[in-house]
N, C-alpha and C positions, 0 to 999 in steps of 0.2 A: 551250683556253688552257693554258698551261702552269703547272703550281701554284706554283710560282715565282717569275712574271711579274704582277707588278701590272694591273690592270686600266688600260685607257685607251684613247683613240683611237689609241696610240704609245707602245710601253715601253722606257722608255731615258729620261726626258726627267727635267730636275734640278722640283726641288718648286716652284720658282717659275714655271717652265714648266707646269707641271699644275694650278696653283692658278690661273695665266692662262688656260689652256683651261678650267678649270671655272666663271670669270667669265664667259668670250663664250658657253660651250651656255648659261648662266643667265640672259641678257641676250638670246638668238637664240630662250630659249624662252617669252618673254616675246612677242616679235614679230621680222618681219625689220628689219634694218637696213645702213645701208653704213658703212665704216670709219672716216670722220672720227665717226661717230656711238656708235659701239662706243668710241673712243678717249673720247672725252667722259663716257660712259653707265662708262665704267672707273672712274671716280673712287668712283661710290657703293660700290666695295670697295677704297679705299684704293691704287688703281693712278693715279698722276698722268702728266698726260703728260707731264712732266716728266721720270721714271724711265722711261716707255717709249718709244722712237722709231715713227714709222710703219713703216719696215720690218719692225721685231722681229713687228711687231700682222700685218701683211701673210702677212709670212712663217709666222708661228704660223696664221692663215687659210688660207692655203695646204694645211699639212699637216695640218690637221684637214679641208678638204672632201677631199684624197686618201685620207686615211685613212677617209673615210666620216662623218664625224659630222656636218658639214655639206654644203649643197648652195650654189649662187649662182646669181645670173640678173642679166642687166645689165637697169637700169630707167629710164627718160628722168628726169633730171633739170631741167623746167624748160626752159628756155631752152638753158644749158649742154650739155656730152655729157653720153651715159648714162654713168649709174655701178652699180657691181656692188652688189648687197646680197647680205646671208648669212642666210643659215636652217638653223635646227637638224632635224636627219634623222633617223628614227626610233634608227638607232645613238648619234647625240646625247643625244637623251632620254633612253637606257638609261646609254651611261655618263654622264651627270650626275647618275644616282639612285645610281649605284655610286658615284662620287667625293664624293657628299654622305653619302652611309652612312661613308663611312672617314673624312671629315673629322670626323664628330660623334664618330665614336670615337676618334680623334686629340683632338679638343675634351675629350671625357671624359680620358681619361687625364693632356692637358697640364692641365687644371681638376687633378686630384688631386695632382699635382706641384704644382702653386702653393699648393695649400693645407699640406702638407706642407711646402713651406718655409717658409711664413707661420707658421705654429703653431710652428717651431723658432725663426725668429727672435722670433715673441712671448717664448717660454720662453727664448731669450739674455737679450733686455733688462730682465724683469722682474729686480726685486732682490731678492738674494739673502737675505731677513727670515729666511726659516726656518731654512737653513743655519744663518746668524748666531744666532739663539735659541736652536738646538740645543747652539751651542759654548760659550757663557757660560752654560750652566744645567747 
């Protein structure tokens, strides 16, 4: 890989795009599932389907099993036709350990910027007593 090149199923892809493939390996490695299921099971990391349409979900499925991370099998559904489910593949497993390591270090980093704002804006709003003491004495 190229030291340059971010790691992932596909480099090139904007961070909501990669933060979406790192929900579905997280939710595929838990068990299989098919796509109205995946869209549903989005929610417990704040992806509503509301914000995402079927296609975008499809189509990100797509290029995650060509790219290797996932695999699919069509499975009788009932009564109804088959439908395809998705399973994470051992390329899966690997980058979701890689994209969970850089997120936590993403998570450290934005953690220490928030607290370095926080700590400045406490020190704006406090008032200013001692200045003030200092100049009448």
């Amino acid at each position: 890989m190229d030291r340059n090149q971010e790691p992932g199923c596909k480099a090139g892809r904007k961070a909501a795009d990669k933060f979406l493939e790192a929900c579905l390996l997280q939710l595929l490695s838990e068990g299989k599932l098919h796509g109205y299921a995946l869209m549903e099971q989005l929610e417990r990391f704040g992806i509503s389907a509301s914000a995402l349409n079927m296609s975008t979900l499809y189509r990100t499925l797509r290029h995650m099993e060509k790219d290797g991370c996932l695999e699919s099998e069509w499975e009788e559904g009932g009564p109804g036709p088959k439908r395809r489910v998705y399973l994470i593949a051992q390329k899966g497993t690997n980058e979701l350990a890689i994209r969970i390591g850089m997120m936590k270090a993403r998570k450290s980093g934005i953690d220490r910027l928030i607290s370095a704002y926080d700590r400045m804006r406490d020190q704006a709003e406090r008032p200013c007593d001692t200045k003030q003491g200092e100049e009448k004495g």
